[in-house]
N, C-alpha and C positions, 0 to 999 in steps of 0.2 A: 135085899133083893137077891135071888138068885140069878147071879147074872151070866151064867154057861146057858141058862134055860133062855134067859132074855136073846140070847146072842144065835141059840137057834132056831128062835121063831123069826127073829131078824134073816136070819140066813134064807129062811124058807121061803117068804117073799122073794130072794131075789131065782131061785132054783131053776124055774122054771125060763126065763131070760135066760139065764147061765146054758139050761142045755137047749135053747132053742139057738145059739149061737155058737154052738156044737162044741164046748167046752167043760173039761172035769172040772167037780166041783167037790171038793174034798172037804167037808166040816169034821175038826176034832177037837170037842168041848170035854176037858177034863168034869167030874162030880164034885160037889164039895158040897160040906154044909155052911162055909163059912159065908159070912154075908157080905155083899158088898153094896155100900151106900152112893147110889147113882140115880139123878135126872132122868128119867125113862126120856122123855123127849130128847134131852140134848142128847144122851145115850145113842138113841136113833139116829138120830141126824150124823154121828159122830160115826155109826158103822156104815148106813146107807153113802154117808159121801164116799168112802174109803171103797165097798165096795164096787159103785156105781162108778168108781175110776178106775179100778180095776178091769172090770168088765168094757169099758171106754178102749179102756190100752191094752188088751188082749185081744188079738185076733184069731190064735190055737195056742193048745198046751191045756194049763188049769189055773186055775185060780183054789186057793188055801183058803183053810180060817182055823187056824188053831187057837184056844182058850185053855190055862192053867195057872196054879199059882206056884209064884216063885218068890222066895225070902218075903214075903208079908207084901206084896204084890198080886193084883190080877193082872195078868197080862194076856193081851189080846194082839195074836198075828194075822195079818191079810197080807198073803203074798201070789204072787201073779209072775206068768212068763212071758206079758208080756211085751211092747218095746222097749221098755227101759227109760232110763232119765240122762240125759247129757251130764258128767262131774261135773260141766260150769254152771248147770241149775240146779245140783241136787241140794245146796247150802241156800236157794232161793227159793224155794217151792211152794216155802211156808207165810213167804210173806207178801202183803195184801196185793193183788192186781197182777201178781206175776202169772207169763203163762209161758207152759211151753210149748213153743210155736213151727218146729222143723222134725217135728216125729208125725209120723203117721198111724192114726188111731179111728176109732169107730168116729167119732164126731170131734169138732173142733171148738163146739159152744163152750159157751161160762165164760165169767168178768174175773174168773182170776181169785178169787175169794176164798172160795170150797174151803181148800187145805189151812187158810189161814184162819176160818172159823172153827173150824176142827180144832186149831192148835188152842184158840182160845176156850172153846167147850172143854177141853181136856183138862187144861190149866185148873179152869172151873174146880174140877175133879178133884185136885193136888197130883194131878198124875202128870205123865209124860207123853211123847210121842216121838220116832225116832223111824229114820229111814236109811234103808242101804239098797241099793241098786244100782245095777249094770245096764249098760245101753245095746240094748238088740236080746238081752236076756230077761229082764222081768224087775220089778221090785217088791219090795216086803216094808210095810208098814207096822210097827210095834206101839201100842199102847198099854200104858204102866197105870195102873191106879189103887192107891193104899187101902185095903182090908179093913173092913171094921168103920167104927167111927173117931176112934181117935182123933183126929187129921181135923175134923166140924165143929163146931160150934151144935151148941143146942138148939140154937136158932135156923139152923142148917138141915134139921132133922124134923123132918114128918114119917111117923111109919104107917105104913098101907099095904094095902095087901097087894101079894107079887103078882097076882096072875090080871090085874086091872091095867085096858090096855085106853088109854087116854081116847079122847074124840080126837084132837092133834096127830094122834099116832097113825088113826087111819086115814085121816086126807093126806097126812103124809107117804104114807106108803102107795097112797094112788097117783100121787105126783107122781114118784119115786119110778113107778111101774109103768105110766103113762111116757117120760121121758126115755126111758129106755127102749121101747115099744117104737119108737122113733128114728131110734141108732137101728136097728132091725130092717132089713134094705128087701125081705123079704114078705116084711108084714104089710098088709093090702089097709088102706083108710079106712077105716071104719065111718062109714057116715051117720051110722044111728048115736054113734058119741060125738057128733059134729061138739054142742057142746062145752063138752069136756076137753077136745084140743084144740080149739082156736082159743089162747090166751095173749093176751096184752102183755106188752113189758114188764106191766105192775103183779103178773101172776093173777090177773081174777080171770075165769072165763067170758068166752063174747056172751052166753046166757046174762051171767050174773055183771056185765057191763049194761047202762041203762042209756048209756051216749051212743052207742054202736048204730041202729038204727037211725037215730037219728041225725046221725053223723055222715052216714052217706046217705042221706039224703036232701042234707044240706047243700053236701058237694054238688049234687045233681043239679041241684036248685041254683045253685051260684054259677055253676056251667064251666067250671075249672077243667073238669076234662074235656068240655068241648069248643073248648075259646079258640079260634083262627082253625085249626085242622078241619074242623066237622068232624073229630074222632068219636068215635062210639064202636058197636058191635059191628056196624057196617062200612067200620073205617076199613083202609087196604092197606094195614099191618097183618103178619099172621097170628101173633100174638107175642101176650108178654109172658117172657121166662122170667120166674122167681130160682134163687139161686139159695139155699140155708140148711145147715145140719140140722139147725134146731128146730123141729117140727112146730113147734107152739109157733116159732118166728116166722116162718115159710105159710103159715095157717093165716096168722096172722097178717102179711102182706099183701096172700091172695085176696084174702076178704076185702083190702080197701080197693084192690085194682080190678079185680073179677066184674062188678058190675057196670064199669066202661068197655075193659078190655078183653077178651082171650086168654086166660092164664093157666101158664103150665109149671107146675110148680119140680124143681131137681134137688138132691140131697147133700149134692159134691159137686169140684168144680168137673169131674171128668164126665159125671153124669151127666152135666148141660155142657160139656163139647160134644158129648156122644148124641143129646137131642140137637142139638143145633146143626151138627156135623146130616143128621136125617132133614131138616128143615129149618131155614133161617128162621129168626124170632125177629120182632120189629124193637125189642128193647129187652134188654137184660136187666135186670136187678140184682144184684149180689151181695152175698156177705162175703166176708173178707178171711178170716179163719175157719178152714174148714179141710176135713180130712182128703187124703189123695191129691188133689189137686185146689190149691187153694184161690180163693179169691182174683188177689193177685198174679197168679199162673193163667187162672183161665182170662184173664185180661190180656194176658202175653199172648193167647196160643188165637184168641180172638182177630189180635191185631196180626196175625203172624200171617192168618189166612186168606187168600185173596179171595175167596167167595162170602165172607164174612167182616172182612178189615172193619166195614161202613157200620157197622151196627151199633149205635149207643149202648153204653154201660153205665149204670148207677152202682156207685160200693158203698153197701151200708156196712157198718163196724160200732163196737164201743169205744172205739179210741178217738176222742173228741178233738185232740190236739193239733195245729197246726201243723205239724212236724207230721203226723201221719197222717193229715188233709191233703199234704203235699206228694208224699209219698204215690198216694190211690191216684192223684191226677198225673203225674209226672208218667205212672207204670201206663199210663194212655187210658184212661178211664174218661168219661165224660161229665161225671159229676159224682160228689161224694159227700153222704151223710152219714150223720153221727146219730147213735143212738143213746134217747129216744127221739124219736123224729116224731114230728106233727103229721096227721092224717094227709091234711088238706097241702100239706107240705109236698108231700111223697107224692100226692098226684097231679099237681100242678106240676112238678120237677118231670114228670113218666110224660105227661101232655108234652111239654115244650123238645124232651128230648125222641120223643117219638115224630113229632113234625120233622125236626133237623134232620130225624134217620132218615123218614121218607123223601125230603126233600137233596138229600144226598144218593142217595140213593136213586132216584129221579135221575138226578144229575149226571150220576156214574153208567145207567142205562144210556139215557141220551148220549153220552159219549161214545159208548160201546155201535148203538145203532146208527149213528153221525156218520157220514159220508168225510166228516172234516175232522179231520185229528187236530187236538189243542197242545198249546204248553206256553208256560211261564217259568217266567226268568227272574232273577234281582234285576238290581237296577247296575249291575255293571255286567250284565250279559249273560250272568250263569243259570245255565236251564236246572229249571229246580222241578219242572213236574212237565212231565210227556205223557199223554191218555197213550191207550193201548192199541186206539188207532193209528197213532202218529208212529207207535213202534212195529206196527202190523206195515206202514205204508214205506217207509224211508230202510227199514232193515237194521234203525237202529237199538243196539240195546240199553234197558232204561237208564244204565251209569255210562252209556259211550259221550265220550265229548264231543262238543256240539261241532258241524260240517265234520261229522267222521265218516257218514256215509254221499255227500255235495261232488256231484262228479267231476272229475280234478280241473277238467276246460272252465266251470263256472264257479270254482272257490275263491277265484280272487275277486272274484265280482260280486260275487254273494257277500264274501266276507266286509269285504267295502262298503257295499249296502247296508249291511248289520252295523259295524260300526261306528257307523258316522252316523246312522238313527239313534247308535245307542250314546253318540256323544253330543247330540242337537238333541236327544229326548221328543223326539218327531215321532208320531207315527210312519210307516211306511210300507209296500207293495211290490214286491219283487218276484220273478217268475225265474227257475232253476232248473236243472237235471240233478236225480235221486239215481247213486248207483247200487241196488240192495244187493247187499255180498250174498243173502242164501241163493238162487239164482242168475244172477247176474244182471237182472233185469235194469234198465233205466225206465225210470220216472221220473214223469214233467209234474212239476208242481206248482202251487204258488201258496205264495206264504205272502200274507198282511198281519201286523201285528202296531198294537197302539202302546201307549205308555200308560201306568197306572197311578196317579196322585195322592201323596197327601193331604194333609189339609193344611199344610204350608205351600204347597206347590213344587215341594218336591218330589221327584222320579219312586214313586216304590221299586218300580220291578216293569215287565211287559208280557202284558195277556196276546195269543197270538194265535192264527190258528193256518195251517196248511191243507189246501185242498190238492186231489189228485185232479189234476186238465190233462191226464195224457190220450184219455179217448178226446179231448175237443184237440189236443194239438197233431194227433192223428190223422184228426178229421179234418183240422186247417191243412196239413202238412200234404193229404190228398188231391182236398181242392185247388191248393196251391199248385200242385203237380198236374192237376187236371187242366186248370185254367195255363196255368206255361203251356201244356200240349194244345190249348184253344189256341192260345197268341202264336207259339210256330204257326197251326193248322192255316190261320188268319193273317201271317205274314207270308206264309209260302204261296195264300191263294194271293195276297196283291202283289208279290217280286209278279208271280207268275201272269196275272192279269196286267199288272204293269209291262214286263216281258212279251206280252202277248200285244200289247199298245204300244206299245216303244219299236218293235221289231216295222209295224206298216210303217210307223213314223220316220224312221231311218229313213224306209225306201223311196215314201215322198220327199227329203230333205235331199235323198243322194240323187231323186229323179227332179227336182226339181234345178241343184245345181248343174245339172247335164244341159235341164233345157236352158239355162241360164249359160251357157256355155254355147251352145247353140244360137241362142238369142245374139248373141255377142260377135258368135260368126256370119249370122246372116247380115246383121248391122254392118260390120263390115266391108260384104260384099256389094250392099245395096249403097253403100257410102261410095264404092269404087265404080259401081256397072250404073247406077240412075245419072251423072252426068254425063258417060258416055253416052247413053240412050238418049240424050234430050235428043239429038236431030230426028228421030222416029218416034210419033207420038202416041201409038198404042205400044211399042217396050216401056216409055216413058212414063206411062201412065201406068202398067203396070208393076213397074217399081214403086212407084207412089202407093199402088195399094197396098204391095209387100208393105212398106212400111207404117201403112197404119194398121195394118194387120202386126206390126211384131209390134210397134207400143199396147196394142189391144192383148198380145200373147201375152207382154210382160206384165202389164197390171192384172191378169189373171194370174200370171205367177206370185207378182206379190201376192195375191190370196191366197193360193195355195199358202205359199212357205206362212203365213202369217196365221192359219189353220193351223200347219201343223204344230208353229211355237206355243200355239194356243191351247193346243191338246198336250204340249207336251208339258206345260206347266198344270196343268191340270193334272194330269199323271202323276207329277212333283209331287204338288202337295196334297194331295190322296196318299202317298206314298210316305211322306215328313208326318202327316198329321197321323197314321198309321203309326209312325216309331213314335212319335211324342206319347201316344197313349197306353200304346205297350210300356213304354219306360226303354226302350231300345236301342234308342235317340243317343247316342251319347256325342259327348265334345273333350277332344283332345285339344290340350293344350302346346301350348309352339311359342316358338321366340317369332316374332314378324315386326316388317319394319307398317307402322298404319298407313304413313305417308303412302305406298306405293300399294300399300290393300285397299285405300279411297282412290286412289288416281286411279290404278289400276279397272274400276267397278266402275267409273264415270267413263273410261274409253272406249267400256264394253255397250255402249248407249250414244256415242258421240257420234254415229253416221245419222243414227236414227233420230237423234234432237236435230242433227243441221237438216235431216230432209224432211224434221215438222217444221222447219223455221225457229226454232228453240233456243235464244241464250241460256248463257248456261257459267257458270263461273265455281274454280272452286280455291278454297280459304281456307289454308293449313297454318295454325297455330302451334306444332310441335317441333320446330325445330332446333336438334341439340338435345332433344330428350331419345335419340337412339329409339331401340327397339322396344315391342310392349311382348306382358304374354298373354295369350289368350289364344283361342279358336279361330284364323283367318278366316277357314272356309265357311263358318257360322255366322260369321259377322261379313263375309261375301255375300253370304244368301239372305241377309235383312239387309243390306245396301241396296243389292239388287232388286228385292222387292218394295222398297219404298221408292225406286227410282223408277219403276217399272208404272206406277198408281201413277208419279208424279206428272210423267210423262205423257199417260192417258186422260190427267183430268186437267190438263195445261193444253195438250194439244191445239183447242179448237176456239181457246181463249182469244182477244184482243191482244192482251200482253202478255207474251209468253218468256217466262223466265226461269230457271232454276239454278241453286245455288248448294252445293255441297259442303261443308265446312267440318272443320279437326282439331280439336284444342284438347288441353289437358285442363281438367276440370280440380282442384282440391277435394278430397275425398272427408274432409272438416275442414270448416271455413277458416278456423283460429291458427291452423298450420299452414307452414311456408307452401306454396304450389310445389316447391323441388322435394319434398318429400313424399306423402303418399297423395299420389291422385288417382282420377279414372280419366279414360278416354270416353270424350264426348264424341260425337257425330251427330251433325244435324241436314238434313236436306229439308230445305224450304223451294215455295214453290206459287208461282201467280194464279195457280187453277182457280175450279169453280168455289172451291171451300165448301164446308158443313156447316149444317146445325149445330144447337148445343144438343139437341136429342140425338140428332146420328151420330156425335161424339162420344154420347156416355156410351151408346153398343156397339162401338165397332169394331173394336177387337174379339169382341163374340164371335163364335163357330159360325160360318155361314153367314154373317152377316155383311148386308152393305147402306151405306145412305140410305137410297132409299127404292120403291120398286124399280125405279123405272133407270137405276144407276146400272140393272146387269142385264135389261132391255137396251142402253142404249152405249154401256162401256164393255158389257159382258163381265165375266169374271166368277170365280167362286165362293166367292168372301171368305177364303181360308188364309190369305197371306200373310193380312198381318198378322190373325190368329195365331199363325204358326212364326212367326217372328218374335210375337212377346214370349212364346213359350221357348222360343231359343235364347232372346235375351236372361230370360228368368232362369233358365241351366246354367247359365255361364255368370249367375252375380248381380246380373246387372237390371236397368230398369229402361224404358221408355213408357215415353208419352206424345203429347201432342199440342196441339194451338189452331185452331183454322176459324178464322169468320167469313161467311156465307158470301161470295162473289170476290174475294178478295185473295182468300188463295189458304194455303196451310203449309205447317210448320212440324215437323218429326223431330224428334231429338233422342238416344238411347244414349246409356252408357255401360260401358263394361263392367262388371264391378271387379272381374276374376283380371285386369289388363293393370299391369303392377306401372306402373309409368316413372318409377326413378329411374334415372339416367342409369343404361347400361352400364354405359363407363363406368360409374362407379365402384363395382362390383369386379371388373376386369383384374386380374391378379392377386384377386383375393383369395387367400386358403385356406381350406375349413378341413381341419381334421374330423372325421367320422370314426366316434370309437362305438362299434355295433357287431355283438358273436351273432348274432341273427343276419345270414346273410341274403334272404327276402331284403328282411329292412335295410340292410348296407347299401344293397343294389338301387333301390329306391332311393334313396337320399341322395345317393350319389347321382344319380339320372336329375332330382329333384333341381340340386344346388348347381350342379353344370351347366341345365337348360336356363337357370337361372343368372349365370355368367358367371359362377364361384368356380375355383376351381379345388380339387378335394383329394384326403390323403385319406385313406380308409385305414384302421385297426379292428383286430378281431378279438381283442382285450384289454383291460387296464395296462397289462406290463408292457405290451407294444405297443401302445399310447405313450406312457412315460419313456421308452427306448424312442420313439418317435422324438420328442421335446426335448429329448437332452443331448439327440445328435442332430437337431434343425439347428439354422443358425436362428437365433435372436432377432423376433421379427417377422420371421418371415412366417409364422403358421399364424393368424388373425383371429380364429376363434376353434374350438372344440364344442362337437354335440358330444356328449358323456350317457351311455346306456347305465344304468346305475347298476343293475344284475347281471353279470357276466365271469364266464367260469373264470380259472388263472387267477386274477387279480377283479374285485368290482370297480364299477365309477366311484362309488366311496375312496377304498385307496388311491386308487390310482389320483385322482383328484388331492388327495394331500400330500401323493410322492410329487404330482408337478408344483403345487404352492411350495413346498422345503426346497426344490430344483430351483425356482426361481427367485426363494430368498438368498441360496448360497451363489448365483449368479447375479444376486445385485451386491451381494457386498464383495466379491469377487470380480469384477466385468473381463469380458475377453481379452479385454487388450491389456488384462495384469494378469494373466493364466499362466505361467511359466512352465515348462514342461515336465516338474517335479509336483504339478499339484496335482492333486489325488482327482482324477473325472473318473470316476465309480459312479455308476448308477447306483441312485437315492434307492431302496428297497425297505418301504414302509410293514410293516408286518400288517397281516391282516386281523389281527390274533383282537386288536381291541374293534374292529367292525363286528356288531351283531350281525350272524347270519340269518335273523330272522329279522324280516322288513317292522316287525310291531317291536321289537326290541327297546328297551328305554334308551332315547339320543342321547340321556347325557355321556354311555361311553365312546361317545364318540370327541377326539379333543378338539375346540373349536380352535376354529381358522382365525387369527386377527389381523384386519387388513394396515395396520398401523404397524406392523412389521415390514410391509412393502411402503410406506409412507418414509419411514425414517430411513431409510435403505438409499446406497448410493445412485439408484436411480430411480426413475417413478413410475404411477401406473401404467403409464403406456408399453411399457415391458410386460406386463401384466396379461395370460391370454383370456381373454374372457372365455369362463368355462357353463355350457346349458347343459343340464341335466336332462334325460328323457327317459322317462320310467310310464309303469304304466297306471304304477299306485300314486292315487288321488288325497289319501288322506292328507292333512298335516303335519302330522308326524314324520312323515316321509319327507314331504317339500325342510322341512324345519335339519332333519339331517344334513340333507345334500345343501343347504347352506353353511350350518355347520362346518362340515370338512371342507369349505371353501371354491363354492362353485358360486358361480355368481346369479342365475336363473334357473328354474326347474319347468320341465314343459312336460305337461301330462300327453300320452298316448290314449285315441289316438290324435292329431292335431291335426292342423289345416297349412297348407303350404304359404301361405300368405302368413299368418301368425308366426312360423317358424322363421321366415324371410324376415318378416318385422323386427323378431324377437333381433336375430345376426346383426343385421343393419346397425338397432339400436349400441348393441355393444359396444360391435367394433367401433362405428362412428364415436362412443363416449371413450371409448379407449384409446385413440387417437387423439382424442380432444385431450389426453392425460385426465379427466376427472375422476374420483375418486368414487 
């Protein structure tokens, strides 16, 4: 065969591809007569690959094809400009499945085979094949094959005539021309070859395939694409992008997905970022090797994008193996098959991941349009996802760690709240201030957040979400300010309507003592001038009538003044039940002695029981218990009102008695009375008594017994009302006891009235180590009115300068602030434990004047400065150093910690470094006494 002639009809098939992709095409076929014995098919197959990779990996310059013979060889060159072959694949190329995978060329299709069939057609031949190329300049392919027939067997040889071009040859070349047609990024579909390019992985077309139709129709029929979504044409996807170089491939994937979905079919990865980048798709399909931008890339630039992150990806590939299964999903793919893939395969996989997108997608809206910003954490606190609200709302950015923007007042509180949910695994509810650094703005927020489970019961993580309340805290923070300006407006009209009631009342009370004064003087007179006038019996008589005229003036007087106490208590508690409901009301506390606060409140009622005729008795049980503390004048004004009732509804009785009485009550029945009690107070009484129905209302607003109790006692049923409400500010509780004709029985108690023995407390001294000097001030007012008496420091280090120049003894306990600049209560707290170990095995009276008294100076260097810090560095305290020590606990000061962090962690430290109690801030004055008490009294007692 002549094979210069064979090699340029070969050529001329490809020509026309060649210059429509605007490339020289240079044929130069030497003449000859000599024959050369060649496979016209494998022939074909052998230039068509060589050129069609050519043409593949040139994108300008030219593509060759020289043909001549050299030393009893034909030799045939195809050389091209161009990318080139990498040296670590040019000794690869030839062997099977290899590809090269990081150049950029017309298409990225083929399993890798081409060149390695080639190498074996050649062989076929007895020839050769041999490559040289450079990378970014081109390469040149040489095929050798020997002249003649020598080289064959007989059996090897048919001859025929040269110009016979096989049936092979021309489906071949319509392949050949059809795939190329493909790489052509300019050529338009032809749909009248519909066809001819929809081909199956197996190479036959969708015509001559006889399963096609009825393969999706099956699917139809099974309802694989319409299972749970309802997808179809009317689903709300926009559609699916197919992703492939290889047009037969890209033909073929639309065809199974077209008649569910929307399909848009791209040739590259950059061509479907360029359509995606114009309109999202609801699901991507991709092949994986492919020019410009491959597979893989477009996976990365997908996820990279925040208007696209959300979109599922399918990567289809020939590489079936694990190892590149892993790959496709790791690079953030959503699902990955191997080719060849089953029909029904590929659309069940496009279904499930099309729901996902759109239900993600869903999601990501709802977030976006949400009023409520989200985010989740692991299960040890660390925020792992913030939507775009929560960083719109708070000012934070999506890697700032978390309370980076918590306004510095509510971090410690915030943070407290978060931690102790996150170490109880609780849900929980906390409301904050947001300070957003772009303008400076505060926001009120509130953040709830739950925990999320395994299926073991343990913590995964916490879903959580924060809402903005700064228009409702606005709006509270308004009303609240409106309504304060009601209650002034409403206090200022009843001082002033009171004031306006109070001023007549004076005038009657000062005009009545005038006339009472008067009264007293005509009494007088009529005492001294009616017996001189007996001998004349109209003066006589005259005096007599003066004088039934002043008893008749003064029993008008008593009504008078008995009006206006009437009105004036009236005024009272209009005025008391006025501040009880504002909150206004307050009650100060006082040291008092009770003894002379009850005697005192019964003297103020002693003319007026002897001139009802009123026994009257009172029975104090407190004596030796010193003073209480509480509110005298609160607790004057419920004496006085129940003495006030007693008095009105005993009056008119048969038997009239009343009995006041004062004990100290145990505040738990199982502890000694000398410890903690309350002061009781009871006034009992012979009156008419109640019902059990007028009992249960009668500390109600306005109430009384019954009609005919304010018809015939008067009154305005507010006393006691406002007496429980004054008991119940101060602690404490009343009640009662009355049966019907027999009389009733009052009883309160204090609860805020501390009743250990003053004494007690008398020379007691309490170091206060507090750099806040609000709170110094306070404590110190607190423990003095209390009968302690107190040495204040404004730091750790004058704390211990404190303890190591007191003498021994005489300081009884220390409150310890734990945070404080100079020196914290941590230090200092273990510079006084070291002070007191080197003072028990030293004592004063072996001090010699050569011993070294250097103040202890602990460094602070192993105290974490951060309150979450891990305790262990901190060294613990062991109390069995003071045990074996030449003296014992009672040496010892008892030291209470006061901080205002709550965790654990915290209380577990300040043990630790050797404090003996920690009392969280803020606390109640009663707990803090208690706590004192308890120490000192154990530290005296020497226990350990």
């Amino acid at each position: 065969m002549d094979l210069g002639a064979v090699i340029k009809d070969f050529c001329g098939v490809f020509r026309s591809a060649i210059n429509r992709a605007g490339l020289k095409f240079l044929v130069d076929v030497e003449s000859s007569t000599e024959k050369v014995y060649i496979d016209a098919d494998m022939w074909e197959k052998i230039v068509y690959n060589l050129l069609s990779n050519a043409l593949k990996c040139t994108l300008r310059g030219s593509i060759s094809v020289h043909y001549h013979h050299v030393d009893g060889f034909a030799e045939v060159t195809i050389a091209d400009t161009g990318v080139g072959i990498p040296p670590e694949d040019v000794e690869k190329v030839f062997e099977r499945f290899h590809r090269v995978e990081q150049v950029y060329k017309r298409s990225s299709e083929g399993t890798g085979i081409g060149l390695a069939l080639t190498l074996e057609l050649v062989r076929l031949h007895s020839g050769t094949i041999s490559l040289s190329s450079k990378l970014s300049e081109g390469s040149s392919f040489t095929v050798r094959v020997p002249l003649g027939r020598d080289h064959l067997q007989n059996s090897q040889v048919l001859e025929t005539a040269s110009d016979v071009q096989s049936q092979n040859s021309v489906r071949l070349d319509s392949q050949f021309l059809e795939e190329i047609k493909g790489w052509d990024a300019s050529a338009k579909e032809d749909t009248s070859s519909t066809n001819d390019l929809l081909r199956s992985p197996d190479g036959t077309s969708a015509a001559e395939t006889p399963e096609r139709p009825s393969l999706v129709t099956e699917i139809q029929k099974s309802g694989i694409a319409h299972w749970g979504g309802g997808m179809g044409k009317a689903a709300p996807f926009p559609y699916v992008l197919v992703v492939d170089d290889n047009r037969d491939m890209a033909s073929y994937t639309k065809s199974l997905l077209a008649p569910f979905w929307p399909v848009k079919v791209a040739r590259d990865g950059q061509e479907a970022w360029e359509t995606c980048q114009r309109r999202a798709p609801g699901l991507i399909v991709s092949d994986v090797m492919m020019p410009r931008v491959s597979g893989l890339e477009l996976v990365y630039k997908i996820r990279c994008s925040k208007k696209l992150r959300l979109v599922p990806i399918i990567l289809l590939s020939a590489r079936a193996g694990e190892e590149a299964r892993v790959e496709g999903l790791e690079s953030g793919a959503d699902d990955y098959l191997a080719k060849p893939f089953g029909a029904r395969e590929l659309v069940a996989r496009a279904r499930v991941h099309l729901e996902l997108g759109r239900l993600r997608s869903e999601l990501m809206h709802l977030g976006q349009v949400s009023p409520v910003a989200i985010f989740r954490t692991n299960q040890t606190g660390d925020t792992m996802y913030r939507s775009e609200k929560l960083v719109e709302l708070t000012g934070e950015s999506p890697s700032a760690p978390a309370f980076a923007t918590v306004y510095p007042d509510d971090l410690e509180a915030t943070r407290n709240v978060w931690y102790e949910s996150v170490r109880t695994g609780t849900p929980c509810k906390h409301e904050f201030r947001c300070l957003r650094p772009q303008d400076g703005k505060i926001v009120h927020v509130l953040a709830q957040w739950e925990p999320e489970f395994d299926e073991d019961g343990s913590v995964l993580g916490y879903l959580g979400a924060i809402t903005d309340i700064t228009e409702r805290v606005t709006l509270q923070t308004a009303q609240l300010k409106e309504a304060e300006e009601n209650r002034k407006s409403q206090e200022i009209f009843i001082d002033m309507i009171s004031h306006e009631i109070r001023n007549p009342i004076a005038g009657i009370a000062g005009s009545c003592d005038l006339l009472r004064a008067s009264l007293r003087e005509r009494k007088l007179i009529e005492s001294v001038a009616v017996p001189k006038a007996a001998e004349d019996f109209g003066v006589w008589w005259e005096g007599v009538r003066s004088r039934l005229q002043t008893a008749t003036d003064e029993e008008s007087l008593d009504a008078i003044e008995s009006c206006a106490q009437h009105q004036k208590m009236i005024t009272d508690d209009v005025l008391n039940l006025s501040k009880l409901k504002s909150g206004t009301y307050s009650v100060v506390k006082s040291w008092f002695d009770p003894i002379r606060l009850v005697r005192n409140s019964v003297n103020m009622f002693r003319a007026q029981m002897e001139k009802k005729d009123i026994s009257f008795q009172m029975k104090m049980d407190w004596e030796g218990r010193g003073f209480a503390c509480g509110d005298p004048e609160r607790l004057t004004q419920v004496i006085v009102n129940l003495l006030s009732n007693s008095i009105k509804f005993t009056a008119n009785c048969p038997h009239r008695f009343i009995e006041v009485g004062l004990k100290a009550v145990p505040r738990d029945p199982e502890l000694d009375a000398g410890d903690k009690v309350d002061m009781e107070i009871t006034v009992t009484d012979t009156g008419i008594g109640m019902t059990p129905e007028a009992q249960a209302k009668l500390f109600e607003r306005f109430s009384q017994a019954t009609i005919r109790t304010h018809r015939e006692y008067g009154g305005t049923g507010l006393g006691l009302h406002i007496s429980k409400q004054m008991i119940q500010m101060m602690g404490g509780t009343i009640g009662m006891v009355s049966e019907l004709g027999k009389g009733t029985t009052f009883t309160f108690r204090s609860g805020d009235a501390d009743g250990r023995r003053r004494s007690d407390r008398v020379g007691m001294v309490v170091l206060i180590v507090e750099d806040n000097r609000i709170n110094q001030r306070v404590l110190k007012r607190q423990l003095e009115r209390s009968a302690y008496s107190t040495i204040t420091a404004d730091n750790g280090s004058e704390a211990v300068q404190i303890v190591q120049a007191a003498k021994p003894g005489s300081i009884h306990a220390i409150l310890m602030d734990i945070e404080m600049p100079v020196m914290g209560g941590l230090a200092a707290t273990m510079a006084i434990r070291e002070f007191e170990v080197r003072l028990r095995c030293c004592p004063p009276t072996s001090i010699s004047q050569d011993t070294d008294t250097t103040p202890i100076n602990i460094s602070t260097a192993s105290i974490p400065s951060d309150p979450l810090a891990p305790i262990a560095t901190i060294p613990p305290f062991s109390p069995s150093s003071l045990v074996d020590s030449p003296l014992n606990n009672a040496q010892s000061i008892p030291i209470i910690g006061v901080s205002g962090n709550a965790r654990h962690e915290h209380r577990d430290s300040a043990l630790r470094a050797g404090m003996d109690a920690y009392l969280v801030k803020p606390h109640s004055l009663e707990v803090l006494l208690s706590m004192i008490d308890h120490w000192v009294r154990k530290r005296k007692s020497g226990s350990p």
